[in-house]
N, C-alpha and C positions, 0 to 999 in steps of 0.2 A: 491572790494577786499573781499573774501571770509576768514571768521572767520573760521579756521576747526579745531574742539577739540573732543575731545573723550569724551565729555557730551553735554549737552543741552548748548548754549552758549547767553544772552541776549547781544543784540549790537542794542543801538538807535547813527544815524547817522544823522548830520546836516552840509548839505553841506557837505565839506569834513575831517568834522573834527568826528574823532569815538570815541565814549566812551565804554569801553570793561566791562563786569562784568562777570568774569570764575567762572565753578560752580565748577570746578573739575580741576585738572593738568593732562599732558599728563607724562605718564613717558617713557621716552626713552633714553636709555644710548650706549654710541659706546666705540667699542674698536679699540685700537689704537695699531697698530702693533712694536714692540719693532723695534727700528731703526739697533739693529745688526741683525733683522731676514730680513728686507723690503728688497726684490727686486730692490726695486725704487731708493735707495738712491743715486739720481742726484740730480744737481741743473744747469741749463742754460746748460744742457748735446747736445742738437742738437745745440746748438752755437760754444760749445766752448770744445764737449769732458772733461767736465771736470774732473777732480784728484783731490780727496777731502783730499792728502797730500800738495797740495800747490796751491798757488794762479795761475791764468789765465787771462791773456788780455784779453775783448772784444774787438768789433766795434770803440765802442768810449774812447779807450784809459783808461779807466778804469781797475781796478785789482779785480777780483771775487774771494774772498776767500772763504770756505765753510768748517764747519766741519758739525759732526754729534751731534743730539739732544736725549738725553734720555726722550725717552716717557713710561712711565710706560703700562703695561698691565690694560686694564679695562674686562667692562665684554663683553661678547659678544653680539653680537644683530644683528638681520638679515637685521634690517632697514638703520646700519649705513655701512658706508665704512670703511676700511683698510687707517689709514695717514702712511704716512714718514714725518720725519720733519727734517731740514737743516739749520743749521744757515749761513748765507751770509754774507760779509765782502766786499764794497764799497768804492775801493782804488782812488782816483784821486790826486795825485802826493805826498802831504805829509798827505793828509785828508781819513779822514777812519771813515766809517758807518755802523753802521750795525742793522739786522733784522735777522726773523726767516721767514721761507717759508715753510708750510704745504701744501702737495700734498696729493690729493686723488690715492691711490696706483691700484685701480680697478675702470671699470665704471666715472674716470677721463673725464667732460665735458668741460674741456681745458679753460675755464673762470676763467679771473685772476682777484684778488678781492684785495686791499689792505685794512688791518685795523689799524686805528690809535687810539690809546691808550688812557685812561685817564693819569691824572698826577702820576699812580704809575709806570707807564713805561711798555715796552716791555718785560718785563721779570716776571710781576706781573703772578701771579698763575690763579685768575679769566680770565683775559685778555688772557692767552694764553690756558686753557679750551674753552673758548667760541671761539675762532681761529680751533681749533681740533674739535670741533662739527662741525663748519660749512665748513671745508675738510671733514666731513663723508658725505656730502651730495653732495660729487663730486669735490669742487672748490679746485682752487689755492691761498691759501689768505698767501700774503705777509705781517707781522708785522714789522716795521721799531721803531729804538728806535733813538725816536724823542726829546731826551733829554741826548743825545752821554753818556750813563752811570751817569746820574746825575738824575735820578728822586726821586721826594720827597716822603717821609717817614716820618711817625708821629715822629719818634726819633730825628729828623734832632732838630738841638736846637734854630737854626733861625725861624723863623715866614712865614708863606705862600706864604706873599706878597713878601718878599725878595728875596725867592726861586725864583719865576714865574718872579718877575724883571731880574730874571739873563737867563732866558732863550729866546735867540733872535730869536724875530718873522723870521728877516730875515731870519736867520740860518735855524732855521723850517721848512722854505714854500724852500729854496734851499734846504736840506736833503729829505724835501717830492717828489719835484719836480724829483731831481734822481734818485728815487726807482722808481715813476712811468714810466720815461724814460726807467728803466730796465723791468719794467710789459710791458709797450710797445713792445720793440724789443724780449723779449721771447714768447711772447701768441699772438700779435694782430698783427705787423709785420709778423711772419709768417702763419697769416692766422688760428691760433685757437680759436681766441678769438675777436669776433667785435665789442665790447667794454667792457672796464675794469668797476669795482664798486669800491665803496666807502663805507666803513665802520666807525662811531668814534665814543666813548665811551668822553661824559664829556667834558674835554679840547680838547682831538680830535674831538667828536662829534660838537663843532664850526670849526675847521680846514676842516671840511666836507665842510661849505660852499665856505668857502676863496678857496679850491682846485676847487670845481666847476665852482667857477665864475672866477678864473686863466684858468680854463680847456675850458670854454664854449662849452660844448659837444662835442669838440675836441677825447678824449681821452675816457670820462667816460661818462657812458649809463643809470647810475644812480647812487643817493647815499643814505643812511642813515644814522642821527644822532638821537643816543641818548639819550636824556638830556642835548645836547648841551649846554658849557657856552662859553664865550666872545664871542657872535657872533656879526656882523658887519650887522646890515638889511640893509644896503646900498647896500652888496655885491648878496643880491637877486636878483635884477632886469637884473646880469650879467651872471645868472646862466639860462644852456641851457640844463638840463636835469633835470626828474622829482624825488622827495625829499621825502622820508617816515620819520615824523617825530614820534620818540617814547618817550614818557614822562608821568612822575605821576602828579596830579593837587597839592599835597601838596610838590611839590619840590621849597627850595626857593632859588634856583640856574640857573633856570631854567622855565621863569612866560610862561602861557599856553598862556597868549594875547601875548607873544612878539612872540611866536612861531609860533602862527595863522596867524600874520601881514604879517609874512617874507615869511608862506605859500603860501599866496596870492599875493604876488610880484612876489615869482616865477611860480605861474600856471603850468602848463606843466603836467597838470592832478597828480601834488603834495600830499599828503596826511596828516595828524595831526589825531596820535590817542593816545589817554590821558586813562593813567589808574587811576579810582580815591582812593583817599586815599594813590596813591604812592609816597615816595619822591625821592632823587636822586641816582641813581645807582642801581636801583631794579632789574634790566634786567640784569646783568652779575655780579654783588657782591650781589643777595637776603642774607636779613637778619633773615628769620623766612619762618614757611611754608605756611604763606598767602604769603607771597612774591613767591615765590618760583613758586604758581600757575599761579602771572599772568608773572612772569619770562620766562617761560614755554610759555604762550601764548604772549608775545613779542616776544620768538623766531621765534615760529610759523609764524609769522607774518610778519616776516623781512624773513623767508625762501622762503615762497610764493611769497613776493615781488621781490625777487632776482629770481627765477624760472621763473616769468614774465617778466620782466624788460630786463635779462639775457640771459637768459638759451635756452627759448622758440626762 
């Protein structure tokens, strides 16, 4: 796996596990095309023609609703792509879910990527930034809100634990399950996409694995988690595609041995690369400008591995 930064970059590598030390950040910023100006503004449009006044059957009996997302104007940059962004709306009979789906508007490599969120939700500001950078770089990445309008917030007056008891695994892995059923029949059913990725931040970043080892290389061609917590090492040995693990060595959410273990159950030329001194959530909510640099070079990181993995 090639470190590529815009300084000198030290990386001592043991087995597969990498310890990064950035001397400098990359700066690179994309702009994102106001959704009343994009061309693009479809969503499941060679399905289903859709009318983003009102909803749409699919295939499967399902109802597609779809508005439009305000994305602000950034700056411009020749490195990044043109998004549209769309929010989706996943009707099955009285049950309704929803997500957002950022499309690359130019230069689009038809690869569909789902991301799943930490516990601030699909609608959190960091969470759906790091979603629009990684549309600048061509993909399709669907964001599902995997806690049907209920994610927690430091305000909430209850306690963490009480929160996270109320949100049902089942419910989870069935909301996640149908979004990817809908990445399926739009990209990889018809021939755009030959396999989907995996994204997760935190609480999603364990949902990464449970989706793998549910998927067994079925569906998804690889994944990534971030900092992964409540994960299940049991569910390594079911997973049938290979795993870029990113995390800081002082995260205590998230221990570097449990991460290494689960590494090596799943083989499949997997990876583990620890940034020292980082703790959790450095890579999509950086807190200072050290953070910020190896933020930067976690992205970097997770681009290249999706361009391999993916793309190629």
């Amino acid at each position: 796996m090639g470190l590529s930064t815009a300084t000198a970059t030290a990386r001592a590598s043991i087995g597969s596990v990498c310890v990064c030390a950035i001397a400098k950040p990359l700066r690179r910023q994309c702009h994102f095309l106001p959704t009343s100006a994009s061309p693009l503004l479809s969503c499941f449009q060679k399905k289903s023609n859709l009318n983003l006044q009102k909803p749409v059957q699919d295939a499967g009996d399902s109802k597609i609703s779809c508005s439009l997302l305000n994305v602000e104007d950034g700056i411009n940059d020749e490195a990044c792509e043109l998004v549209s962004g769309v929010e989706l709306s996943l009707e099955e009979e009285d049950d309704n879910i929803r997500a957002y789906l950022f499309k690359a508007v130019k230069n689009n490599n038809g690869t569909g990527l789902l991301l799943l969120s930490d516990i601030f939700g699909f609608e959190d500001s960091f969470t759906r930034d790091f979603a629009y950078r990684i549309a600048c770089n061509g993909y399709n990445i669907l964001v599902p809100d995997l806690f049907r309008g209920n994610p927690w917030t430091k305000e909430q007056p209850n306690v963490f634990e009480e929160w996270i008891a109320r949100q049902n695994p089942e419910r989870i892995a069935k909301d996640i399950s149908r979004w990817t059923r809908w990445l399926v029949d739009e990209f990889m059913a018809a021939g755009i996409s030959k396999k989907l990725g995996i994204i997760g931040f935190c609480f999603g970043g364990g949902q990464v694995l449970k989706v793998l080892a549910e998927d067994r290389g079925s569906c998804f061609g690889t994944g990534i988690s971030f900092y992964g917590t409540r994960m299940d090492p049991f569910s390594a040995s079911s997973i049938k595609a290979p795993v870029l693990f990113i995390l800081g060595d002082s995260d205590p959410l998230c221990a570097v041995s449990e991460i290494e273990n689960i590494q090596k159950k799943i083989g499949m030329e997997s990876k583990v690369v620890i940034f020292p001194g980082r703790a959790h959530g450095f890579a999509h909510r950086p807190g200072s400008p050290e953070e910020d640099v190896d933020a930067e070079q976690a992205y970097v990181i997770m681009r290249d591995w999706l361009y391999d993995h993916l793309a190629v």
